[in-house]
C-alpha positions as CSV (number, residue, x, y, z in Angstrom):
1,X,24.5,13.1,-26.3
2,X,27.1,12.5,-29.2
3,X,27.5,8.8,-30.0
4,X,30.5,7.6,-31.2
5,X,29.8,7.2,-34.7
6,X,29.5,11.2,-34.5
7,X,32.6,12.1,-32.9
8,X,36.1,12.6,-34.2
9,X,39.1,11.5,-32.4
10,X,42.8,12.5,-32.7
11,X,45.8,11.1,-31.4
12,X,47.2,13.1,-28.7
13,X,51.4,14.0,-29.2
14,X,52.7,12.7,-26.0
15,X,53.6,8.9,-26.0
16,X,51.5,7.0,-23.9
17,X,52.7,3.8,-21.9
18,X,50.6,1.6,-24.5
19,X,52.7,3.0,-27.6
20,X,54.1,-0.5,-28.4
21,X,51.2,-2.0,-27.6
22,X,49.2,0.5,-30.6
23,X,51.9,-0.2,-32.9
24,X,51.9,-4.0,-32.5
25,X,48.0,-3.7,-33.4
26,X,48.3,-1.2,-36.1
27,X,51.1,-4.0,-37.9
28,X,48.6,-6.6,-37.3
29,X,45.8,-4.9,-38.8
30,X,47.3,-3.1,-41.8
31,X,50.2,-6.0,-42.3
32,X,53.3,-4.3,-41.8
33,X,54.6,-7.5,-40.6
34,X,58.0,-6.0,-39.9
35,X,57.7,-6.3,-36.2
36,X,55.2,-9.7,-35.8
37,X,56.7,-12.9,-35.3
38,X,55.0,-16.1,-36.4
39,X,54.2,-16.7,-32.8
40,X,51.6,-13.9,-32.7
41,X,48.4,-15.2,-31.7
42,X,45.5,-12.9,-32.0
43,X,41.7,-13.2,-33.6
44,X,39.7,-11.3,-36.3
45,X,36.0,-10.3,-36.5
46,X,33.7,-8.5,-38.3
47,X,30.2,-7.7,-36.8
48,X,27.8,-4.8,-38.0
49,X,27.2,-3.8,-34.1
50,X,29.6,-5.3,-31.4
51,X,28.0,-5.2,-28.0
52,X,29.3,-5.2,-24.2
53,X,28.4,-8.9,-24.1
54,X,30.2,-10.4,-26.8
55,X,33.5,-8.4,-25.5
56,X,32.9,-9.7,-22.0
57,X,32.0,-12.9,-23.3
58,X,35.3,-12.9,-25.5
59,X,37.3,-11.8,-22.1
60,X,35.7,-14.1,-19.8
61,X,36.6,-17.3,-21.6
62,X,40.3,-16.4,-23.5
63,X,41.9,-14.4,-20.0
64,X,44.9,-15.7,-19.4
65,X,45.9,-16.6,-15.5
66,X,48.4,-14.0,-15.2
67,X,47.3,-10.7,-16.4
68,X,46.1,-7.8,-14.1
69,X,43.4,-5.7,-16.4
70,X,42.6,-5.8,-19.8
71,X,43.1,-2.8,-22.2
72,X,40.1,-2.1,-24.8
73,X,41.5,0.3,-27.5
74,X,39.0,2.2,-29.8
75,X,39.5,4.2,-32.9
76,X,38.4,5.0,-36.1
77,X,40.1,3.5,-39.6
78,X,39.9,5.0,-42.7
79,X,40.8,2.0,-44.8
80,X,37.8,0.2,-44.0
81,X,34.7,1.5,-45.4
82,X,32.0,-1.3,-44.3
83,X,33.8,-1.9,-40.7
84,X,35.1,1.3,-40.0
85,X,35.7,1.1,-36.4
86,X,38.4,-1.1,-34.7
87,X,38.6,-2.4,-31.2
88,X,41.4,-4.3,-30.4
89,X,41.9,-6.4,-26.7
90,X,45.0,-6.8,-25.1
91,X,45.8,-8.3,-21.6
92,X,47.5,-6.1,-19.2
93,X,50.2,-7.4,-16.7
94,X,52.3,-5.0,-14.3
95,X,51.1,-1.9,-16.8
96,X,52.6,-3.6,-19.9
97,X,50.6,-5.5,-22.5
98,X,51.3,-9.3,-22.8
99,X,52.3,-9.6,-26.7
100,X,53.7,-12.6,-28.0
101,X,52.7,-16.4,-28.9
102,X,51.3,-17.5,-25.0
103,X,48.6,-14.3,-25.3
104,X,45.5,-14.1,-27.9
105,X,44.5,-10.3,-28.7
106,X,41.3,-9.7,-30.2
107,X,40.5,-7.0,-33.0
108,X,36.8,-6.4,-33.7
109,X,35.8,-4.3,-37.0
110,X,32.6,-3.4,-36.3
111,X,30.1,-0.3,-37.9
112,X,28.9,0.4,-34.9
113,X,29.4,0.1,-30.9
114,X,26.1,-0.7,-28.5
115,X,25.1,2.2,-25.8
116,X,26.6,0.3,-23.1
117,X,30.1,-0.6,-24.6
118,X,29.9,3.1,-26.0
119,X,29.6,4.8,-22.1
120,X,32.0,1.7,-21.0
121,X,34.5,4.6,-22.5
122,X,33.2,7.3,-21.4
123,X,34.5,9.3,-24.5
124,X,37.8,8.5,-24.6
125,X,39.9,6.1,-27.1
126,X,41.0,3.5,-24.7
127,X,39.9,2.2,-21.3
128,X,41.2,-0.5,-18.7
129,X,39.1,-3.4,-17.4
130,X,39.7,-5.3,-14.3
């Protein structure tokens, strides 16, 4: 079985409903602040392994009371040699992601993903959790 670490991923052409939701992460991570206000609330963290737990944990105590799913968005960054892979969590509400100042968002950079958070996506680059 190919683990994640071992498997290349490439963003597909078509624009997905979470578009703005991927850019929004991709200013916060890399700092092209053009599009972040000061109210944007969100948490960093480096780990060597991040595991199911500690991303349910994270869940179970910052959800917010009105949110439908959570979204769990994987991929690979080149700019980071130590932490390459990034994980970032963002609450879901009527199939758009609650950005802003009253939401926290999560990005993990992490070198490697435990078996069960690893089948939790079943191969692909994203996945929603209810």
């Amino acid at each position: 079985m190919k683990t994640f670490e071992n498997q290349l991923w490439t963003e597909r052409p078509q624009k997905s409903p979470w578009e703005e939701m991927k850019e929004r992460v991709k200013h916060l991570i890399f700092g092209l602040d053009e599009t972040i206000n000061e109210d944007e609330r969100y948490e960093l963290e480096s780990c060597r392994t991040l595991t199911y737990k500690n991303v349910v944990e994270w869940l179970m105590k910052n959800k917010p009371v009105d949110f439908d799913e959570a979204l769990l968005y994987r991929y690979k960054s080149e700019r980071n040699k130590k932490y390459p892979i990034v994980l970032s969590i963002v609450f879901v509400k009527d199939s758009k992601p609650l950005l802003g100042g009253d939401y926290l968002k999560k990005i993990y950079y992490c070198t490697f993903l435990d078996a069960d958070l690893d089948n939790l996506f079943a191969g692909d680059d994203k996945v929603l959790v209810k």
